[in-house]
C-alpha positions as CSV (number, residue, x, y, z in Angstrom):
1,X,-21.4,1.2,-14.4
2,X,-21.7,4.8,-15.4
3,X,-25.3,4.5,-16.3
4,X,-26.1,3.2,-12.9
5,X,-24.0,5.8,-10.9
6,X,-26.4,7.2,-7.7
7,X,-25.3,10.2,-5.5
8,X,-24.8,8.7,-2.2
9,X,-22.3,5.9,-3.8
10,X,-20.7,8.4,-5.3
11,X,-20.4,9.9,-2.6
12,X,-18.7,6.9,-1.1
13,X,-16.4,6.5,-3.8
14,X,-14.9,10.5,-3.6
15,X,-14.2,9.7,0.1
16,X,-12.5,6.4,-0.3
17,X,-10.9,7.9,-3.6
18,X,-9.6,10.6,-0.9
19,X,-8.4,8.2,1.6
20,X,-6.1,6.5,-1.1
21,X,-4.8,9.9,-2.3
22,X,-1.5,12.1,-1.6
23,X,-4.0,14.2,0.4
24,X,-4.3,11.8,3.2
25,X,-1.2,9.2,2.8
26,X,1.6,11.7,3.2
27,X,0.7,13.4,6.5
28,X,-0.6,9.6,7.8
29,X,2.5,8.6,7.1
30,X,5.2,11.8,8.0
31,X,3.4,11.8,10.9
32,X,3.9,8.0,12.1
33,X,7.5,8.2,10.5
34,X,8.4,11.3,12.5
35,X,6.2,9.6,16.0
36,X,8.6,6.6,14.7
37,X,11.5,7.7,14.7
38,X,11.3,10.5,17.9
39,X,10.5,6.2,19.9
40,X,14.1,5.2,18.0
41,X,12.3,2.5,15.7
42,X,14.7,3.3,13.0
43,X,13.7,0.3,10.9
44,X,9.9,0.3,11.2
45,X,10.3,3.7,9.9
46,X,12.5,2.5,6.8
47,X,10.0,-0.3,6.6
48,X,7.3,2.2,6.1
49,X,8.7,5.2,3.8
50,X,10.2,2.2,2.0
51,X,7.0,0.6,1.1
52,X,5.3,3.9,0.8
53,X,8.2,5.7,-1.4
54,X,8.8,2.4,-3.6
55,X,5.4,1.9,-4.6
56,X,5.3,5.8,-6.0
57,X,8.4,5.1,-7.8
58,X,7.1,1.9,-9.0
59,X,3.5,3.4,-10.8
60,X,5.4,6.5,-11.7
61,X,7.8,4.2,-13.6
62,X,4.9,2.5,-14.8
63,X,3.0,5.3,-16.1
64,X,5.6,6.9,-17.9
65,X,6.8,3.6,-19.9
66,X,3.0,2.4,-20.4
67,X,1.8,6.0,-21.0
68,X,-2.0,4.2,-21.5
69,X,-4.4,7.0,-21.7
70,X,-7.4,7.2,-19.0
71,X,-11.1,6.4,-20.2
72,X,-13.1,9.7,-21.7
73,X,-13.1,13.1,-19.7
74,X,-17.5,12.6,-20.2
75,X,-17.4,10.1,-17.8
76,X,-15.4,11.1,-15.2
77,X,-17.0,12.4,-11.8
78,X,-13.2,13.9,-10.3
79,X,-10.6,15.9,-12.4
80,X,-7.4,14.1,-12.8
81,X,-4.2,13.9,-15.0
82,X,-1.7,12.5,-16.4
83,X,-1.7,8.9,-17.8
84,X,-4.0,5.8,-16.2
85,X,-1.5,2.8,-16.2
86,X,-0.9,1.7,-13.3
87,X,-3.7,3.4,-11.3
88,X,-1.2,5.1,-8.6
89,X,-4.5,5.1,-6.0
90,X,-4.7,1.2,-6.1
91,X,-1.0,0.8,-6.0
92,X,-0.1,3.5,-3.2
93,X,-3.5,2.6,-1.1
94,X,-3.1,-1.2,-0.9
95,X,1.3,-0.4,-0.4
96,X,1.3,1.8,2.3
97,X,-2.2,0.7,3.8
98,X,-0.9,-2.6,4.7
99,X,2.6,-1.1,5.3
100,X,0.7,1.1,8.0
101,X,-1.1,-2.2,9.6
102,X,2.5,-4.2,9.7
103,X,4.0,-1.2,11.5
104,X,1.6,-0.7,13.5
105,X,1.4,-4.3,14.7
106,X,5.3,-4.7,15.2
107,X,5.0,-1.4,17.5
108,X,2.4,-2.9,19.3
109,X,3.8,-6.0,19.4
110,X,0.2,-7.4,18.0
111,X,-0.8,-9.4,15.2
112,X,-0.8,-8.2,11.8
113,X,-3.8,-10.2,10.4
114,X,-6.8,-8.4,11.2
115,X,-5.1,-4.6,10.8
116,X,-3.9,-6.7,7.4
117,X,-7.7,-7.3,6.5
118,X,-8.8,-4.3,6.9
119,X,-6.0,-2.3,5.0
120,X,-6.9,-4.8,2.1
121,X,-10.2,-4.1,2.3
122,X,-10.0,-0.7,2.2
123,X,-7.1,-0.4,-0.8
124,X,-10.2,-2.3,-2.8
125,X,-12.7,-0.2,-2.2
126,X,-10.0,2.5,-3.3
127,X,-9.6,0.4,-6.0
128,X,-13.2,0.3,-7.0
129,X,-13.8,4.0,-6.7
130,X,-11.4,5.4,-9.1
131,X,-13.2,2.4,-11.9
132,X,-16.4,4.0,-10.5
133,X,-15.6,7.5,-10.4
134,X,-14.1,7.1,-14.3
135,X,-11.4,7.8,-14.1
136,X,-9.6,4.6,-14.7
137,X,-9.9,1.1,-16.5
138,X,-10.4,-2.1,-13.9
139,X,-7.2,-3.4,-15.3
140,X,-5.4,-0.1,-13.8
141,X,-6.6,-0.9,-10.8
142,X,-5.4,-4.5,-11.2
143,X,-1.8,-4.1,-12.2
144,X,-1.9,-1.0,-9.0
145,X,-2.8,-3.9,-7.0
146,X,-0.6,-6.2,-8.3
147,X,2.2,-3.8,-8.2
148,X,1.7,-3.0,-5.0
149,X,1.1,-7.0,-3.6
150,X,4.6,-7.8,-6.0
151,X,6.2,-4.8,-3.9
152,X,5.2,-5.8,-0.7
153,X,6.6,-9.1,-1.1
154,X,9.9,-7.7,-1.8
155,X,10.1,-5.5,0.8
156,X,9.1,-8.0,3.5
157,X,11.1,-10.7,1.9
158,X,14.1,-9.0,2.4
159,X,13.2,-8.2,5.8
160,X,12.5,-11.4,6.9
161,X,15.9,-12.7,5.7
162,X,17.5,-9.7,7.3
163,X,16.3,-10.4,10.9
164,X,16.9,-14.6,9.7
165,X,20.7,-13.3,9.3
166,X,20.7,-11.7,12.2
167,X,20.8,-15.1,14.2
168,X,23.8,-16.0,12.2
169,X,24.5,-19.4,11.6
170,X,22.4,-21.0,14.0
171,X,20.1,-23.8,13.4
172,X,17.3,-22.3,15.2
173,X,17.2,-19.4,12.0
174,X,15.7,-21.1,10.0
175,X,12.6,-21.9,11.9
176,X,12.4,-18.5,13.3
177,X,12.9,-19.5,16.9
178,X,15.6,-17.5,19.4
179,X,18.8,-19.2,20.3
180,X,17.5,-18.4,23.9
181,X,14.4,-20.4,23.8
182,X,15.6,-23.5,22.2
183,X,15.8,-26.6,23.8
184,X,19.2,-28.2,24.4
């Protein structure tokens, strides 16, 4: 790939690269957490700094018990540092991109799918740009992803059995239907 690297794709890949960075995740998401929680919805807001927060813990974690070393400084087209494993762009971008399209859909009151689609899509072209840009292995960029998709599971998981609990005992729970609407 490095041999074949032209100036308006790599262009592409140091905006995407900045979409899936610090730079751009933490005011996207202090400023839907704060809009969040001045409209009292206390847990989309945990729902997002959770997914967002966990999945830095979770590549930091990672990085510091992996402590796998990025590829040489020659071919890289962005300064970075620190260690490669997971890559913390791939992990955070696909986390809190999704997160964001799942918030956003439950505050609309929309589907999730297609903002869902398009967070994914996006987390892999974040994915792709840090491989391009050199500044990490693919398989960083897979076990981000995977990190992120494991973390995301978890954190929905639980939510789902949260608001299942929340109906208590009744039958109806377990499909996901309201005691109100059931038929008698």
């Amino acid at each position: 790939m490095v041999a074949h690297r032209a100036e308006p794709v790599t262009t592409l890949a140091k905006v995407l690269t900045t979409l899936g960075s610090q730079t751009v995740l933490v005011p996207v998401v202090t400023v839907l957490a704060l809009t969040l929680l001045w409209r009292r919805r206390f847990a989309l807001t945990v729902s997002l700094v959770g997914v967002w927060g966990g999945a830095i813990v979770l590549y930091s974690l990672g990085k510091y018990l992996v402590g796998r070393p990025r590829p040489p400084a020659e071919i890289w087209l962005v300064h970075v540092a620190g260690t490669a494993f997971p890559s913390g762009h791939a992990t955070q971008s696909l986390a809190t991109f999704v997160a964001l399209a799942v918030v956003a859909s439950r505050w609309l009151g929309r589907t999730h799918w297609p903002g869902v689609a398009i967070a994914v899509v996006l987390a892999a072209g974040v994915g792709w740009s840090r491989v391009y840009l050199g500044v990490h292995w693919a398989t960083d960029v897979a076990a981000g992803w995977l990190l992120a998709a494991g973390w995301l599971a978890v954190v929905f998981r639980y939510e789902r059995a949260k608001s299942s609990a929340a109906w208590g005992s009744n039958s109806n729970a377990s499909n996901g239907s309201s005691p109100t609407t059931s038929a008698s």
